[in-house]
C-alpha positions in Angstrom: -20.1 36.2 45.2 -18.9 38.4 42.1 -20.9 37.9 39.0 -17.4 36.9 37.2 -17.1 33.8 40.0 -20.6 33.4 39.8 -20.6 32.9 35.8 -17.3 31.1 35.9 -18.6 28.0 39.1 -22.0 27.7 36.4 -19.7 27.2 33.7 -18.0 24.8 35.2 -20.6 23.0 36.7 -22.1 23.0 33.1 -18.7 21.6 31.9 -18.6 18.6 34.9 -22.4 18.0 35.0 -23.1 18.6 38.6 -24.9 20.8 40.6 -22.7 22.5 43.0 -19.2 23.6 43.0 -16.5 24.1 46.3 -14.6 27.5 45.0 -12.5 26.5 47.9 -11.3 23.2 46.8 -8.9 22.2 44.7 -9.7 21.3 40.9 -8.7 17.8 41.2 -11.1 17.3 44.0 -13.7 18.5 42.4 -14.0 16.1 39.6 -11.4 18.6 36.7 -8.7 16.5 34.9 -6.3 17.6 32.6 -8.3 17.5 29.7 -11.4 19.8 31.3 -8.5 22.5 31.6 -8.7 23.4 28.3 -12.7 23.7 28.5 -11.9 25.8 31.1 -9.4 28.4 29.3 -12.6 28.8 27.2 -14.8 29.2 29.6 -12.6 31.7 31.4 -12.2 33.3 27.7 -16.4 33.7 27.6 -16.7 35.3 31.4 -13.2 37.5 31.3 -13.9 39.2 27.9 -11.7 41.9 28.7 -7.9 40.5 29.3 -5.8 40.4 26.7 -3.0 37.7 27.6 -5.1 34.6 28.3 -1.3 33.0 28.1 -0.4 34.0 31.2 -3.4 32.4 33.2 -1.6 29.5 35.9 -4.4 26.6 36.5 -3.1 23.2 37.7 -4.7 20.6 39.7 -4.3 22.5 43.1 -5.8 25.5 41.6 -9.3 26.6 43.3 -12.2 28.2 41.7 -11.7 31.5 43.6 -8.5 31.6 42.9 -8.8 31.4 38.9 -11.3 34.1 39.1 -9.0 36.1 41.5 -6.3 36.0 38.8 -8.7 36.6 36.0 -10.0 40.0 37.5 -6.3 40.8 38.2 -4.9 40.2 34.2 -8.3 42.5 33.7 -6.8 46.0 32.4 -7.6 49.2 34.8 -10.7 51.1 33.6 -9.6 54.4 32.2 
């Protein structure tokens, strides 16, 4: 697991009060509603310090956790 995925299932299982978290399952099924998505912009803003357009993040209920931290690392500029 990448330290980015590995900071971003702790926030979230901070966030939902549990002790494990499915990156393979969708958000709805792991206990997320509509109103965690915003914790979880934040969250995303506090692991992914680097990307600039936080706008153009796409999280819905069939989102997993993998795949938020898959488009996270790819809205991350190229080292120079």
């Amino acid at each position: 697991m990448t330290d980015t995925l590995c900071q971003l299932s702790d926030g979230i299982k901070n966030m939902l009060g549990i002790d494990e978290v499915d990156l393979d399952r969708p958000l709805s099924q792991i206990g997320v509603d509509s109103l965690n998505v915003v914790e979880m912009i934040i969250i995303c803003q506090q692991v992914y310090t680097n990307i600039l357009d936080y706008d153009a993040i796409n999280i819905d209920e069939n989102t997993t956790v993998r795949e938020i931290d898959s488009q996270m690392n790819s809205l991350m500029p190229l080292p120079a």
